[in-house]
N, C-alpha and C positions, 0 to 999 in steps of 0.2 A: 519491500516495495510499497505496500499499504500501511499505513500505519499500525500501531501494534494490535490496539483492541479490534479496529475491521477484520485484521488479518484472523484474530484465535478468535473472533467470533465464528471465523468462516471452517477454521481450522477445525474445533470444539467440534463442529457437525461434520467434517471427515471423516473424525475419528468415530464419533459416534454412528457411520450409515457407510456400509459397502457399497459403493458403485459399481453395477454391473457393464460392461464393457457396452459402445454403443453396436445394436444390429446390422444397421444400416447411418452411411454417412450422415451427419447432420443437414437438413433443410437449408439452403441461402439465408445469408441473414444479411436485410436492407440497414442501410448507411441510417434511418430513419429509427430504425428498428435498436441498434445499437446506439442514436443519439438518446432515447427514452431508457435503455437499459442505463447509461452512466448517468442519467437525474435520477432515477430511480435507486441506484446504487444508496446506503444508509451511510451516517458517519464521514459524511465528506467536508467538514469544519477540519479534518484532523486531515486529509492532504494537504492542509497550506502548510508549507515548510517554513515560513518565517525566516528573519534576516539575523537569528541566533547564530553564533559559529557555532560549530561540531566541537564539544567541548571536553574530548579527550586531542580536538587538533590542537587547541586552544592551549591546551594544556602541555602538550609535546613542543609545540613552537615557543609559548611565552618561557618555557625551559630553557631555550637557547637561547631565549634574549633575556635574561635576568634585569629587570628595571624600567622594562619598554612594554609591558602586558598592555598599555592602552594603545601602544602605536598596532601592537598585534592583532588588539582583538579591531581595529579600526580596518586593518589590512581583509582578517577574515571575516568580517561584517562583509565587507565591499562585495567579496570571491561569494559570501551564501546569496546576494541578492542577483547574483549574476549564473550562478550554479541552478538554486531552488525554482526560477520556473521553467527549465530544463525538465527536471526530476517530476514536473508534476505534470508534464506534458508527454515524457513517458510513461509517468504510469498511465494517464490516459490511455496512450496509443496501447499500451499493455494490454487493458482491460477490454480496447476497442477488439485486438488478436482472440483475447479467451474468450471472449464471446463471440466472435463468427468461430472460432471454433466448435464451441459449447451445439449452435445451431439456433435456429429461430424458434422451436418449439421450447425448448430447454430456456432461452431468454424469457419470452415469455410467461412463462411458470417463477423463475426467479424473479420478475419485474414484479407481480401477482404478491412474490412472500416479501417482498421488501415492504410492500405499502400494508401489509395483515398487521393482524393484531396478535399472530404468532411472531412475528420476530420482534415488535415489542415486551413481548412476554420473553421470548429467549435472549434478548436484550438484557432485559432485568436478571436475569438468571448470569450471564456473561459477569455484567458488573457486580454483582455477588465472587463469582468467582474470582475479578481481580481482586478484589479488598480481600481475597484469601478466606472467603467465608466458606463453613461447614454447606452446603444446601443441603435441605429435607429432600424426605424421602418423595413426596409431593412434587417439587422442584426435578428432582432426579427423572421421575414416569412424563413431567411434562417436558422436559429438554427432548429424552428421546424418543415422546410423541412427536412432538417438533421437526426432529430430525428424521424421525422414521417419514412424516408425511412429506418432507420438502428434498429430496435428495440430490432433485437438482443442486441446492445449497451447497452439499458435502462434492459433489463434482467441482463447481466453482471454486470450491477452497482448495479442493487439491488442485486445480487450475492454478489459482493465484499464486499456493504457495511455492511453485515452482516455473513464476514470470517471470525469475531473474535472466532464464536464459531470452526470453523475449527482451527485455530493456538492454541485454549484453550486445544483443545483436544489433540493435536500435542505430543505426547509423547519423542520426541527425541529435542524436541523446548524446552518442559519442563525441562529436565534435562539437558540440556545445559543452560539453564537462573539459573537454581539452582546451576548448578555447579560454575558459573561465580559468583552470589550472595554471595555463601561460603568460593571462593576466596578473592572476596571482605571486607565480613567480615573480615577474617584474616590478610590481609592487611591491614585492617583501626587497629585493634588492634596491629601488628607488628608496627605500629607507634605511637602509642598512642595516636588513635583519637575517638574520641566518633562516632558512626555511628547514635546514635539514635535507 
């Protein structure tokens, strides 16, 4: 649902900090309150989905059309610009669910670590990690200082990583991905392409 490095940066601190169960239901959380949590959110260049096709579809379609790969990727061009801002309007509404859930105190505190100078530091340490780098032992004490003092973080990540049933549910996601699908089909047969 998030892109990949939002997601293991949020992931990263799951795994590193136990969430204890909440005592009491979370506080209301204003429409206000959750518009400042998603600007606050870090890494949001990497929700725009762009007008790329999916390029294992690309791959599986232009296979049955042998000779036609521009009419295809022309067909699934059309189907991502009509799909992608669907996808990113769910994950919105996603994010909008895990955070009234999450609570207004717990929002909050997470608004608070996005704008610090700790999640630029755990930032730095994250992309360390994609390029597959060793981190010091330095690195290591400050990650799960990091994590130890933000644990809201590690909630939120276990949150997000398990929004898929939020966007499943998403009724207005749904029929916008089906509408786009039905499009699609019809366009790959106004050309005369096998879709599979």
């Amino acid at each position: 649902m998030l892109q990949p490095v939002l997601a293991a940066l949020f992931f990263a601190a799951a795994t590193a900090a136990q969430v204890p169960p909440p005592a009491q239901p979370p506080a209301p959380v204003s429409e206000a309150l959750l518009d400042e949590f998603l600007a606050a959110l870090p890494h949001q260049e990497e929700w725009k989905m762009g007008t790329d096709p999916d390029a294992q579809e690309l791959a599986r379609i232009g296979a049955l059309n042998p000779g036609r790969e521009k009419d295809v990727r022309a067909v699934l061009t059309e189907s991502a610009r009509c799909t992608n801002p669907a996808v990113e309007a769910a994950t919105r509404r996603a994010l909008r669910v895990v955070g009234t859930k999450l609570g207004a105190e717990k929002l909050r505190r997470l608004i608070a670590f996005f704008r610090s100078d700790d999640l630029r530091r755990f930032d730095a340490i994250d992309a360390q990690l994609q390029k597959g780098a060793k981190l010091s032992a330095a690195q290591e004490e400050d990650a799960n200082r990091i994590a130890a003092a933000h644990p809201e973080a590690a909630e939120f990540g276990t949150a997000v990583q398990a929004s898929g049933d939020i966007v499943a549910k998403d009724q207005v996601f749904l029929r916008e991905v089906g509408r786009c699908g039905g499009e699609q089909a019809a366009a790959l047969a106004r050309a005369n392409l096998k879709g599979g």
